[in-house]
PDB file of N, CA, C, O and CB in Angstrom:
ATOM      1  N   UNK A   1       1.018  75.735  -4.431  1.00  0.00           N
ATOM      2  CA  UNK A   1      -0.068  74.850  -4.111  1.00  0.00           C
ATOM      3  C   UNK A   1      -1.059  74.877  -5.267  1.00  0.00           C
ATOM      4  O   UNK A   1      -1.445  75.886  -5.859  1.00  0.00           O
ATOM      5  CB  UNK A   1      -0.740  75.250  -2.776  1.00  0.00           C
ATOM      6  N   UNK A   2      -1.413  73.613  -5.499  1.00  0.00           N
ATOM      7  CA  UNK A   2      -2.512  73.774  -6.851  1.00  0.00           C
ATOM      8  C   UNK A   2      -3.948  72.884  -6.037  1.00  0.00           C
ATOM      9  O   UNK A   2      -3.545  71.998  -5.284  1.00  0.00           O
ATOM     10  CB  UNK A   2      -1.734  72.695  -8.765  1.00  0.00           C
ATOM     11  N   UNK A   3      -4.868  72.962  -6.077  1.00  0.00           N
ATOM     12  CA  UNK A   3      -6.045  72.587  -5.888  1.00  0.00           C
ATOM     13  C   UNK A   3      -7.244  72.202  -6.681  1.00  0.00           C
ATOM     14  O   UNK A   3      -7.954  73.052  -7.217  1.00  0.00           O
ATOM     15  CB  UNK A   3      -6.282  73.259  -5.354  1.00  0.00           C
ATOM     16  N   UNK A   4      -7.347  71.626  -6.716  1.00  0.00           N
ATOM     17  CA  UNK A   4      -8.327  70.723  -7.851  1.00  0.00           C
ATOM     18  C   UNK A   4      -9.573  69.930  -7.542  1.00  0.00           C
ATOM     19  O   UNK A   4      -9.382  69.002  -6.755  1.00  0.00           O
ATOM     20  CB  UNK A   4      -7.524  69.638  -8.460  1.00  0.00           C
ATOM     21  N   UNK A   5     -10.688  70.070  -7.941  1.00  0.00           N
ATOM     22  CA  UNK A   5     -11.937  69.533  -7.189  1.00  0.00           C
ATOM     23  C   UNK A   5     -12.318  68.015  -7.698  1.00  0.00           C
ATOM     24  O   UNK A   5     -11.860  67.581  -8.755  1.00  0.00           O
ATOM     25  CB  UNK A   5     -13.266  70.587  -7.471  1.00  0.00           C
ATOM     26  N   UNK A   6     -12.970  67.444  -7.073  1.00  0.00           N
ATOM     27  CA  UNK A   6     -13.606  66.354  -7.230  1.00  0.00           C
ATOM     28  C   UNK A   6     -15.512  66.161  -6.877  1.00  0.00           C
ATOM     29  O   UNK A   6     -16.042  66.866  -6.018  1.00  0.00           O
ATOM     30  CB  UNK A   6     -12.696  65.535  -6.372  1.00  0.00           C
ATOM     31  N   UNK A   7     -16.108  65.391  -7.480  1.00  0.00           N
ATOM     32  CA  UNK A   7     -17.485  65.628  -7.080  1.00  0.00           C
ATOM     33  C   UNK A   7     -18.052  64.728  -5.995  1.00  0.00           C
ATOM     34  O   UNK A   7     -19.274  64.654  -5.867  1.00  0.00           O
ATOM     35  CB  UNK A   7     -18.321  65.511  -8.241  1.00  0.00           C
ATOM     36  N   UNK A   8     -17.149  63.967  -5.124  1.00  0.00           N
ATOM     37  CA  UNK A   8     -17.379  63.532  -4.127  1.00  0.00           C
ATOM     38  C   UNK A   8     -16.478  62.683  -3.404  1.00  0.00           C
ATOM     39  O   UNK A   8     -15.344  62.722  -3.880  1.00  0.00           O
ATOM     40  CB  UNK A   8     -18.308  63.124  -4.294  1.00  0.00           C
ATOM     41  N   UNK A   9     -16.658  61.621  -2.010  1.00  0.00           N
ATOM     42  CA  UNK A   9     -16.469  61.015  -1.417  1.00  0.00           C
ATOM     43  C   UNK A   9     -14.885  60.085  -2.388  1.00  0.00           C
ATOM     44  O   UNK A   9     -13.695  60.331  -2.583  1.00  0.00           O
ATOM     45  CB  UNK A   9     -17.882  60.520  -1.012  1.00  0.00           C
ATOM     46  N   UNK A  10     -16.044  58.793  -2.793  1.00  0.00           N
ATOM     47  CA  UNK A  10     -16.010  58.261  -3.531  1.00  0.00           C
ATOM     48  C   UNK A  10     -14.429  58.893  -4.435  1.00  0.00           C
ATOM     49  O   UNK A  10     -13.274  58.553  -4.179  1.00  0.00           O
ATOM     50  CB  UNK A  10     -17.397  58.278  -3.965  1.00  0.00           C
ATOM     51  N   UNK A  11     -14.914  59.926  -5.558  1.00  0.00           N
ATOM     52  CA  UNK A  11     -13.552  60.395  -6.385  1.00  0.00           C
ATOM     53  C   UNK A  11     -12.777  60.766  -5.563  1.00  0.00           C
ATOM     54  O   UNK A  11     -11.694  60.827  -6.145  1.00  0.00           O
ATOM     55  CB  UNK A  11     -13.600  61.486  -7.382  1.00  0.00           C
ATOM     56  N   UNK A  12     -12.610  61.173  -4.152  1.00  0.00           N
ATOM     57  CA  UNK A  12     -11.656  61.503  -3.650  1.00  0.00           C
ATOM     58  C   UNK A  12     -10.718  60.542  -3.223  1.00  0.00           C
ATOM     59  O   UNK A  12      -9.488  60.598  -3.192  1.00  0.00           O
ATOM     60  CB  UNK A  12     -11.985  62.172  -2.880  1.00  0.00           C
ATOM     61  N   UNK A  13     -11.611  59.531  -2.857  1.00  0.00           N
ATOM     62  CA  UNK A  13     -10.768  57.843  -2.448  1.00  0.00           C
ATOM     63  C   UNK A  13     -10.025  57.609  -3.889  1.00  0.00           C
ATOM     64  O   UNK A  13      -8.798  57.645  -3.987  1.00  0.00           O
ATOM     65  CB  UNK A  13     -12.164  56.125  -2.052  1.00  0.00           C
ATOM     66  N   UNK A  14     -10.960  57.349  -5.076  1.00  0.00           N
ATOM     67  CA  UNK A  14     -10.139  56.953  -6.215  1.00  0.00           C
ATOM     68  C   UNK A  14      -8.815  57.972  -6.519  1.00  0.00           C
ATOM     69  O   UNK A  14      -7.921  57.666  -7.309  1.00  0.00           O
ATOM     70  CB  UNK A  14     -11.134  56.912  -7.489  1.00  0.00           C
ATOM     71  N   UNK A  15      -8.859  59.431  -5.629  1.00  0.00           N
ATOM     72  CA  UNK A  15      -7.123  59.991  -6.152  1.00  0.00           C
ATOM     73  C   UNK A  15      -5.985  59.470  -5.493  1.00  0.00           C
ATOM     74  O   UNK A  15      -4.788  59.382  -5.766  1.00  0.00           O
ATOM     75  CB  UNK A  15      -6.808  61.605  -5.906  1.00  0.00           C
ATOM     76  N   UNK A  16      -6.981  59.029  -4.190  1.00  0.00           N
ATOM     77  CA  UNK A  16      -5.820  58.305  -3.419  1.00  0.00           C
ATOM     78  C   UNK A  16      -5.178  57.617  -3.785  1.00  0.00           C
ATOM     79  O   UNK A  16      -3.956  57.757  -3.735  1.00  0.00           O
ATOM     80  CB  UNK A  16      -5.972  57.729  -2.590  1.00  0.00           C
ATOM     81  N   UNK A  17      -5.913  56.381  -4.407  1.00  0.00           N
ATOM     82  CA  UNK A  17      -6.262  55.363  -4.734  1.00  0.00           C
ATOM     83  C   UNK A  17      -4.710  55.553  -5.891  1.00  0.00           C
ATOM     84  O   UNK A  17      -3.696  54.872  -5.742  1.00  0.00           O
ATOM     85  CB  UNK A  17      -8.022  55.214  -5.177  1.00  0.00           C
ATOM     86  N   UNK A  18      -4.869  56.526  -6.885  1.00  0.00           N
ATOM     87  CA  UNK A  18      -4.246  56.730  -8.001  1.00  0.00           C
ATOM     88  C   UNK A  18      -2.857  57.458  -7.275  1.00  0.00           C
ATOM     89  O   UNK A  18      -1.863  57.523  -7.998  1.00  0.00           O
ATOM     90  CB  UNK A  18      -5.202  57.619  -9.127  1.00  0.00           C
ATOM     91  N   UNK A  19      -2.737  58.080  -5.689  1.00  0.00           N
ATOM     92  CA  UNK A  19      -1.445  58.324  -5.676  1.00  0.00           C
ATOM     93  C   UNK A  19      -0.820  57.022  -4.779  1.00  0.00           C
ATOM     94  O   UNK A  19       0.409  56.980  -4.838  1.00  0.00           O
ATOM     95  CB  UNK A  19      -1.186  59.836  -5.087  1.00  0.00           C
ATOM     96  N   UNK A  20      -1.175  56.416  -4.314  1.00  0.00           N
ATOM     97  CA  UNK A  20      -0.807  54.851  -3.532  1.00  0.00           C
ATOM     98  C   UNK A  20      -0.072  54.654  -4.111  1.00  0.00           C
ATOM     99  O   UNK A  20       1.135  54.830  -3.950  1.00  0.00           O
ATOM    100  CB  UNK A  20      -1.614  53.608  -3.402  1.00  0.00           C
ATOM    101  N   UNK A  21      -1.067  53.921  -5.560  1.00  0.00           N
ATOM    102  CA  UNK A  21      -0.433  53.394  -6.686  1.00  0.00           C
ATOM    103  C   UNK A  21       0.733  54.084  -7.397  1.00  0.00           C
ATOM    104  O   UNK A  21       1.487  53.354  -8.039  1.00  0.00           O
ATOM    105  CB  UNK A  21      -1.374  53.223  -7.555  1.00  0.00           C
ATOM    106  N   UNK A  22       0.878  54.867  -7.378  1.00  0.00           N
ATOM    107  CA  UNK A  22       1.744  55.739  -7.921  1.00  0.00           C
ATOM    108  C   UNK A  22       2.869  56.327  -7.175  1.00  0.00           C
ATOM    109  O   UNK A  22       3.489  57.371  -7.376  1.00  0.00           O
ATOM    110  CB  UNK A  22       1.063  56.648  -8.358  1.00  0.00           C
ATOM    111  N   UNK A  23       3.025  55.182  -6.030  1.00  0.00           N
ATOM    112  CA  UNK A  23       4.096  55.819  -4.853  1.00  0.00           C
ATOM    113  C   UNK A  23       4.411  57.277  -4.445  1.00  0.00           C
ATOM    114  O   UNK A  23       5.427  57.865  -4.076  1.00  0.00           O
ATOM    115  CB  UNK A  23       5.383  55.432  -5.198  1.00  0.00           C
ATOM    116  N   UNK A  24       2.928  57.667  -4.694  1.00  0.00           N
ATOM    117  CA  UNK A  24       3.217  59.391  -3.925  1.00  0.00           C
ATOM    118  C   UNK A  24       2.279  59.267  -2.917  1.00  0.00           C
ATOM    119  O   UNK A  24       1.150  58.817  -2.716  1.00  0.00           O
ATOM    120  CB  UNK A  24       2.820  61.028  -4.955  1.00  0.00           C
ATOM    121  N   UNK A  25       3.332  59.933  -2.272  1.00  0.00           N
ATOM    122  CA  UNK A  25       2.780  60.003  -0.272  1.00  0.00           C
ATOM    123  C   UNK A  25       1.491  61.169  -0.299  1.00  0.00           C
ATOM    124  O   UNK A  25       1.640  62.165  -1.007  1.00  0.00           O
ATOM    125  CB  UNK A  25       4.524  60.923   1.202  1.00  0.00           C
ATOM    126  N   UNK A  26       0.780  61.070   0.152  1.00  0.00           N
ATOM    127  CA  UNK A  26      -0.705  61.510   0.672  1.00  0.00           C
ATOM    128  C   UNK A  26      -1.098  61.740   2.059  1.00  0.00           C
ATOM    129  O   UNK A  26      -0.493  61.475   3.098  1.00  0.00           O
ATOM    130  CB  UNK A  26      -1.622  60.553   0.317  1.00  0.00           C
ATOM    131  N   UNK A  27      -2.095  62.221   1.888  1.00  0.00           N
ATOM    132  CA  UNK A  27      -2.800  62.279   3.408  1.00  0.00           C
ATOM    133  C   UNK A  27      -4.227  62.919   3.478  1.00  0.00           C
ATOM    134  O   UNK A  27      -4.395  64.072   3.083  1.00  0.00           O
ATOM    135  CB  UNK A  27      -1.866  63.202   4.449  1.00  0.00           C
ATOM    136  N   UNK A  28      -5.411  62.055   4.057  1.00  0.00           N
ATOM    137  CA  UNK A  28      -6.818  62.095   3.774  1.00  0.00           C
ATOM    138  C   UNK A  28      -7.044  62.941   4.945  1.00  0.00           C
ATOM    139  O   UNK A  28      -6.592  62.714   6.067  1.00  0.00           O
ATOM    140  CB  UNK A  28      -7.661  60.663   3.669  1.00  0.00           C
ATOM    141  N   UNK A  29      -7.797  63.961   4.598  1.00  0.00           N
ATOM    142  CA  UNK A  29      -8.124  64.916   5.710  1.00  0.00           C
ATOM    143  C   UNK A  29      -9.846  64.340   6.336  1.00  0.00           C
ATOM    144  O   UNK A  29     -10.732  64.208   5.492  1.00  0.00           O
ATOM    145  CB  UNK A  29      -8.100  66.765   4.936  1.00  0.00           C
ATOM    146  N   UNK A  30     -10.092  64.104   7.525  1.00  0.00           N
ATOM    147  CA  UNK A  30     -11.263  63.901   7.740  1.00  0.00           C
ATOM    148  C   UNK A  30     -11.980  64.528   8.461  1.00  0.00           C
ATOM    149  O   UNK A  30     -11.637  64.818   9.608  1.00  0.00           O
ATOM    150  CB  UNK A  30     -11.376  63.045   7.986  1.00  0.00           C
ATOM    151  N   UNK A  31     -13.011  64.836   7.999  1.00  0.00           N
ATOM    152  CA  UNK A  31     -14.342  65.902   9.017  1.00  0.00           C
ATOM    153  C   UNK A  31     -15.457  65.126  10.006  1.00  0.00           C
ATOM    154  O   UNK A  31     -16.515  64.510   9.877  1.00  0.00           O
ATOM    155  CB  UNK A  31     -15.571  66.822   7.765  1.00  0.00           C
ATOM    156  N   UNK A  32     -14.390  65.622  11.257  1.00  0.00           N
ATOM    157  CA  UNK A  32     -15.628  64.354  12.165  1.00  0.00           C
ATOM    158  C   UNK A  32     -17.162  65.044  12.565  1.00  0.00           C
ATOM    159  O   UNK A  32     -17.976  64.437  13.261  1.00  0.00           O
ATOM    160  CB  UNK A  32     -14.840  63.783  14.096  1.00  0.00           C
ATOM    161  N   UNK A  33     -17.481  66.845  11.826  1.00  0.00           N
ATOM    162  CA  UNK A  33     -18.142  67.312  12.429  1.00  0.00           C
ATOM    163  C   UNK A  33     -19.200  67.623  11.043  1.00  0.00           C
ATOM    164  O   UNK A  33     -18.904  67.405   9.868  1.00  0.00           O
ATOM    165  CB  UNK A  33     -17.460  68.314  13.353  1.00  0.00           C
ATOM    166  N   UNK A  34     -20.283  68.098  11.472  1.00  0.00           N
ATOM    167  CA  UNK A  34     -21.173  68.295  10.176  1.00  0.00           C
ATOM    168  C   UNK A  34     -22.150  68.837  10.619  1.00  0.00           C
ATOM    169  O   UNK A  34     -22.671  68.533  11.693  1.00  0.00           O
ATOM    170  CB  UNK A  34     -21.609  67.147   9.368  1.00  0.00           C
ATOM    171  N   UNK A  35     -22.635  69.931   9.670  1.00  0.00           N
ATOM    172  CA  UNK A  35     -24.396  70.664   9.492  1.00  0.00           C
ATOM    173  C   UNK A  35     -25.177  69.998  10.701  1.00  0.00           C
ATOM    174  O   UNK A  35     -25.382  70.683  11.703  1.00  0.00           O
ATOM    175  CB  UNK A  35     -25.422  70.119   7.720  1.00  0.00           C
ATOM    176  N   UNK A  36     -25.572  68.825  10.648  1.00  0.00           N
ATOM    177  CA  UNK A  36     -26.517  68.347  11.620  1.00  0.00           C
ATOM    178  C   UNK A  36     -25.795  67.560  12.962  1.00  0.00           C
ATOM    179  O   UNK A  36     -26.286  66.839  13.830  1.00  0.00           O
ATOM    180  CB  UNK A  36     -27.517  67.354  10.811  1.00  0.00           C
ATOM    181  N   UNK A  37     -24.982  67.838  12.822  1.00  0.00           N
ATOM    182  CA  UNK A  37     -24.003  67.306  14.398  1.00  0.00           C
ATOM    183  C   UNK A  37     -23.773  66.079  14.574  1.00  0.00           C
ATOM    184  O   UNK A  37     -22.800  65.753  15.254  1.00  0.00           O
ATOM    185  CB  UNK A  37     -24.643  67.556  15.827  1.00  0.00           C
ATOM    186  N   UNK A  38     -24.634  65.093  13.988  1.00  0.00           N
ATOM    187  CA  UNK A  38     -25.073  63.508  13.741  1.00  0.00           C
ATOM    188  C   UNK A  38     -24.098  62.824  12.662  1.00  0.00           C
ATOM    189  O   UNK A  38     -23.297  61.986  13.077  1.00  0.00           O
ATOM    190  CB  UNK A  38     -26.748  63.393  13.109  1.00  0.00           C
ATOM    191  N   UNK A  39     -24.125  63.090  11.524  1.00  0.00           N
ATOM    192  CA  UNK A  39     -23.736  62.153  10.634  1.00  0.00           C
ATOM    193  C   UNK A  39     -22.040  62.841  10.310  1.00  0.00           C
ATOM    194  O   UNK A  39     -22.252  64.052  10.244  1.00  0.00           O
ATOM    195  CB  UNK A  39     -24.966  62.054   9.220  1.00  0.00           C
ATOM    196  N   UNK A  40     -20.897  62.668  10.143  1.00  0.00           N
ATOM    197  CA  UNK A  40     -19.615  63.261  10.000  1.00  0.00           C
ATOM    198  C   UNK A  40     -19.258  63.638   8.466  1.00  0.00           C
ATOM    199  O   UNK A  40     -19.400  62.717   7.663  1.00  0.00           O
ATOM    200  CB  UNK A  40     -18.580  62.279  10.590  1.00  0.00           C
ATOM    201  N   UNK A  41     -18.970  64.442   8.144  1.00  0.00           N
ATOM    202  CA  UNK A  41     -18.793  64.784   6.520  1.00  0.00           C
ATOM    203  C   UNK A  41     -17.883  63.912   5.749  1.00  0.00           C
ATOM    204  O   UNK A  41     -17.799  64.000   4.525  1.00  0.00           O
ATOM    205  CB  UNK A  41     -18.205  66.230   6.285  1.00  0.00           C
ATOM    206  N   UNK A  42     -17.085  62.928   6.572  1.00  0.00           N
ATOM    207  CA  UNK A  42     -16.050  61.775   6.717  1.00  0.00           C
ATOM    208  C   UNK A  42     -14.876  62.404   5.804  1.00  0.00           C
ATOM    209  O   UNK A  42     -14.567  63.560   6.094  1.00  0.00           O
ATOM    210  CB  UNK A  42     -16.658  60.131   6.124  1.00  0.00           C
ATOM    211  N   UNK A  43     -14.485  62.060   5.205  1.00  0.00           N
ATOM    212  CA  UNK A  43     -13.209  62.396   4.071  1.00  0.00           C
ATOM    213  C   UNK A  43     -13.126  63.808   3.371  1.00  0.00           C
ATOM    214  O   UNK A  43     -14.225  64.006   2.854  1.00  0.00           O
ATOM    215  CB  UNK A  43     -13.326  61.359   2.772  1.00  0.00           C
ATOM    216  N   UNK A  44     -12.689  64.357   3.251  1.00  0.00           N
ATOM    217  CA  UNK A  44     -13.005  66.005   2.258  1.00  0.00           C
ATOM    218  C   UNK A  44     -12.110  66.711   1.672  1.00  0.00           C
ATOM    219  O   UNK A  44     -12.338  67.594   0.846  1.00  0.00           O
ATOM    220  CB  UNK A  44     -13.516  67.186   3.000  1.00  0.00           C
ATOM    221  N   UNK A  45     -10.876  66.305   2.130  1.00  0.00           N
ATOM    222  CA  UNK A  45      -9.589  66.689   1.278  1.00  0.00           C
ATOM    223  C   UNK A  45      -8.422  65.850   1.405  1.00  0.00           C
ATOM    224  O   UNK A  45      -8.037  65.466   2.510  1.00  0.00           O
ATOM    225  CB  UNK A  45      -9.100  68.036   1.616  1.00  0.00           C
ATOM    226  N   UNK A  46      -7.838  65.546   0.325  1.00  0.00           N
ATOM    227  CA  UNK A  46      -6.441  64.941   0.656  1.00  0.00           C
ATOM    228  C   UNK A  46      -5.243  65.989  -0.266  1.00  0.00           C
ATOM    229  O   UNK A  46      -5.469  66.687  -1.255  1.00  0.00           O
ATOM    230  CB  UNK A  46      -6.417  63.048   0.067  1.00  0.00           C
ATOM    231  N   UNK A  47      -4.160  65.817   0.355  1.00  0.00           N
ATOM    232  CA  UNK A  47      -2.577  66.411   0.235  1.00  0.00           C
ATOM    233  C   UNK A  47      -2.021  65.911  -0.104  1.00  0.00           C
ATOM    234  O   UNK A  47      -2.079  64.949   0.662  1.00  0.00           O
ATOM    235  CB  UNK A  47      -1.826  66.745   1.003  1.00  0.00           C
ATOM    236  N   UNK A  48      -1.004  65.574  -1.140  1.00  0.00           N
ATOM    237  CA  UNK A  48       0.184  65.095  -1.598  1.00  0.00           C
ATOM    238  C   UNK A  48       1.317  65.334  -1.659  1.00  0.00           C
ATOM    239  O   UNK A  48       1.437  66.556  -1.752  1.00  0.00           O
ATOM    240  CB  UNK A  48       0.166  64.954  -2.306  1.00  0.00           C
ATOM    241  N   UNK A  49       2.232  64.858  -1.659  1.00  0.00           N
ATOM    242  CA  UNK A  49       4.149  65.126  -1.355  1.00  0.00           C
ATOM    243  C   UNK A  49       4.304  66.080  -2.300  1.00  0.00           C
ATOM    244  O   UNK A  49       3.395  65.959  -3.121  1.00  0.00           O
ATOM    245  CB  UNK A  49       5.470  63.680  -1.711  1.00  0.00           C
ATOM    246  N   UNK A  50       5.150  67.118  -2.613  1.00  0.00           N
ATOM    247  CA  UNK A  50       5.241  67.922  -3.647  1.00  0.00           C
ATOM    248  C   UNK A  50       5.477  67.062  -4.763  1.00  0.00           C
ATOM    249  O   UNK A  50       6.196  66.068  -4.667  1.00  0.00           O
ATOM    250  CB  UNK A  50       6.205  68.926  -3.474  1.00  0.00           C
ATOM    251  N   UNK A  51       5.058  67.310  -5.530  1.00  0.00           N
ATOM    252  CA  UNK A  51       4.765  66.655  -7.308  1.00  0.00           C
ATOM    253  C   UNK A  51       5.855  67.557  -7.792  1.00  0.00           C
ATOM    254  O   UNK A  51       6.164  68.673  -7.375  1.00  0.00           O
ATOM    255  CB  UNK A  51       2.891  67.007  -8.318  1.00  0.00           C
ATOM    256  N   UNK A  52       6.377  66.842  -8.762  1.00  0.00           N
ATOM    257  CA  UNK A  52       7.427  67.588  -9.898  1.00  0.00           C
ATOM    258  C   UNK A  52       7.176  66.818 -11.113  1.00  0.00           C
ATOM    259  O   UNK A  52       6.406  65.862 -11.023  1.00  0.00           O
ATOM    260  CB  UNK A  52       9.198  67.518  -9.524  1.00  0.00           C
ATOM    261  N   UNK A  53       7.893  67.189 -12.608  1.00  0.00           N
ATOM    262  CA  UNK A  53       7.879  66.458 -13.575  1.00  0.00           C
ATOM    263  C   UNK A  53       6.869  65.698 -14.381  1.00  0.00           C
ATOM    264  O   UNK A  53       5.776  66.032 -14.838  1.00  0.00           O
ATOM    265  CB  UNK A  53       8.502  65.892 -13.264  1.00  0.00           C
ATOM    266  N   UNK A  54       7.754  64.241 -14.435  1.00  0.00           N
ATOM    267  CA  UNK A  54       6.110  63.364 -14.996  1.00  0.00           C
ATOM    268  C   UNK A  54       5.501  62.599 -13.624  1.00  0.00           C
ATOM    269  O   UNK A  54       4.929  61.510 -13.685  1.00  0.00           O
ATOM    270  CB  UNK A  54       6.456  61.766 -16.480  1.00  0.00           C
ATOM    271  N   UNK A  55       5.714  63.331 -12.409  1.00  0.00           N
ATOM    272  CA  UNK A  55       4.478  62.913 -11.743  1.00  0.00           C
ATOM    273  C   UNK A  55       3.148  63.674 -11.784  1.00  0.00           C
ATOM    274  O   UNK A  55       2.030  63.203 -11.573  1.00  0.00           O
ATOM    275  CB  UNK A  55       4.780  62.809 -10.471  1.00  0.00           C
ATOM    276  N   UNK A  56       3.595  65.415 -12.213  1.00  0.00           N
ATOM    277  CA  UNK A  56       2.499  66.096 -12.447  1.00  0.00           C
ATOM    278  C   UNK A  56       1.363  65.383 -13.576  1.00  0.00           C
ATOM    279  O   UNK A  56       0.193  65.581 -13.249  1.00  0.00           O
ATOM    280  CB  UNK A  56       3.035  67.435 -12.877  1.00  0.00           C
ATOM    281  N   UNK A  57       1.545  64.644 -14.758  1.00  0.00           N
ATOM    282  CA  UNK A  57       1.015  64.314 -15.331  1.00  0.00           C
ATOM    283  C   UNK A  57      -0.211  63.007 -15.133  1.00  0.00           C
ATOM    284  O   UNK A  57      -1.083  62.582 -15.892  1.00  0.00           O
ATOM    285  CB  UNK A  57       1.853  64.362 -15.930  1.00  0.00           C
ATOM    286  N   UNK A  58       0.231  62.617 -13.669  1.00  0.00           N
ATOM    287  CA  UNK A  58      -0.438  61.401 -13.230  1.00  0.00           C
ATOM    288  C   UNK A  58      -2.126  62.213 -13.253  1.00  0.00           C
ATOM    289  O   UNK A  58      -3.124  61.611 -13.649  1.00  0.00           O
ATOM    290  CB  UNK A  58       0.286  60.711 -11.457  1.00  0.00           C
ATOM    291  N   UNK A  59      -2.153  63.811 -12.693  1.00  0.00           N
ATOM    292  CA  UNK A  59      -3.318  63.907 -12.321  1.00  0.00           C
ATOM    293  C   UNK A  59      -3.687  65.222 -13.402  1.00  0.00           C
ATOM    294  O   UNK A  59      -4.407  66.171 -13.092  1.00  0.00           O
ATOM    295  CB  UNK A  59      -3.435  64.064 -10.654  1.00  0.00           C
ATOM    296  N   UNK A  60      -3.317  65.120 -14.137  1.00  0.00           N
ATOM    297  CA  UNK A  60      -4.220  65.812 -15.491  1.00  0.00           C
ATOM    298  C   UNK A  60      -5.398  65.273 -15.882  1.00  0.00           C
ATOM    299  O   UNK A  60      -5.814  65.798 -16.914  1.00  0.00           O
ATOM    300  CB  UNK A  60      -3.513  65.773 -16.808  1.00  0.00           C
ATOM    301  N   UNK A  61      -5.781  64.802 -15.639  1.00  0.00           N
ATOM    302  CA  UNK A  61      -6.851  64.450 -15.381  1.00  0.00           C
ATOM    303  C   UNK A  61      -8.233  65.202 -15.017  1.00  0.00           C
ATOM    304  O   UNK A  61      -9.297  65.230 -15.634  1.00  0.00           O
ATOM    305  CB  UNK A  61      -6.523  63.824 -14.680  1.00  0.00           C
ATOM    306  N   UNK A  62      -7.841  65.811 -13.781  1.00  0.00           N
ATOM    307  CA  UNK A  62      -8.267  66.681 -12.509  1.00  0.00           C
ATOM    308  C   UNK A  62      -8.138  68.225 -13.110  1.00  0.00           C
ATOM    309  O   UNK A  62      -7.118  68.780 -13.518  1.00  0.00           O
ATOM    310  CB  UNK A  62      -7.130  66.394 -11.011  1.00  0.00           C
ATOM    311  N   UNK A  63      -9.782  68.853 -13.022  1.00  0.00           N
ATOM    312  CA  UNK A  63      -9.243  70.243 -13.062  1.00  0.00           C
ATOM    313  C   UNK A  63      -8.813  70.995 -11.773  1.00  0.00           C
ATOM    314  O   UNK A  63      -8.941  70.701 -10.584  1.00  0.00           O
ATOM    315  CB  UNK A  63     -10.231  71.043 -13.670  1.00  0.00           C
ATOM    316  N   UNK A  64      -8.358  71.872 -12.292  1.00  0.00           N
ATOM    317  CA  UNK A  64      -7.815  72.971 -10.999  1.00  0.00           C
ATOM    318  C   UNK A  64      -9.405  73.705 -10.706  1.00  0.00           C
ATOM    319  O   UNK A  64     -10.362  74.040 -11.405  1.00  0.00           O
ATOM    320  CB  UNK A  64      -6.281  74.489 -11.674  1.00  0.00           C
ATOM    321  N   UNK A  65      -8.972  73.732  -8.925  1.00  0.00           N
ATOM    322  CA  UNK A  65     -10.166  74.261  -8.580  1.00  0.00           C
ATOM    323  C   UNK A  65     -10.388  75.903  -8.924  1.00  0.00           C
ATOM    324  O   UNK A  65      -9.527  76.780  -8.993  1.00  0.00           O
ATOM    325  CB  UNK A  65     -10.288  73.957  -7.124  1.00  0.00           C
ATOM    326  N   UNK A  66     -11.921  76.010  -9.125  1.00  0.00           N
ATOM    327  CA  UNK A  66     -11.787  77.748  -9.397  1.00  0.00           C
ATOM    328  C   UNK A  66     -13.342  78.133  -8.266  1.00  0.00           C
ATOM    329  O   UNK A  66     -14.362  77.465  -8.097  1.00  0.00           O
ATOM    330  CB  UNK A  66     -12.078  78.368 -11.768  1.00  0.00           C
ATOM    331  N   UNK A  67     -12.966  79.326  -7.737  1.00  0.00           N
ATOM    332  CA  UNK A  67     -14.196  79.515  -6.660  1.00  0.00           C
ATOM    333  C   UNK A  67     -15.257  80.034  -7.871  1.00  0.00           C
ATOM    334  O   UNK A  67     -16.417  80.334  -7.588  1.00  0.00           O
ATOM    335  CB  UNK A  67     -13.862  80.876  -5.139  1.00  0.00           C
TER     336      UNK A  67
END
């Protein structure tokens, strides 16, 4: 598993966005719950089909996440 951050909402749609296009299967994780109970954290992680080869290269782009 490799993990890689993004700085929001928004960039997380555009990886989608970039595996759609790129006929790799995905899946948007959504947070219906949040800090103030009111507003939903909406989108916050997405997953992709295992990557091999030159699909790894689609998302070089992206660093790997580090805590």
């Amino acid at each position: 598993m490799v993990l890689c951050g993004v700085k929001n909402q928004n960039a997380l749609l555009n990886v989608a966005d970039l595996a759609s296009f790129n006929n790799i299967q995905y899946s948007l994780f959504y947070e219906p719950d949040s800090a103030d109970d009111e507003t939903p954290m909406g989108n916050t992680a997405l997953c992709t089909q295992p990557i091999y080869g030159e699909q790894c290269k689609i998302f070089k782009k992206y660093q790997i996440w580090k805590p």
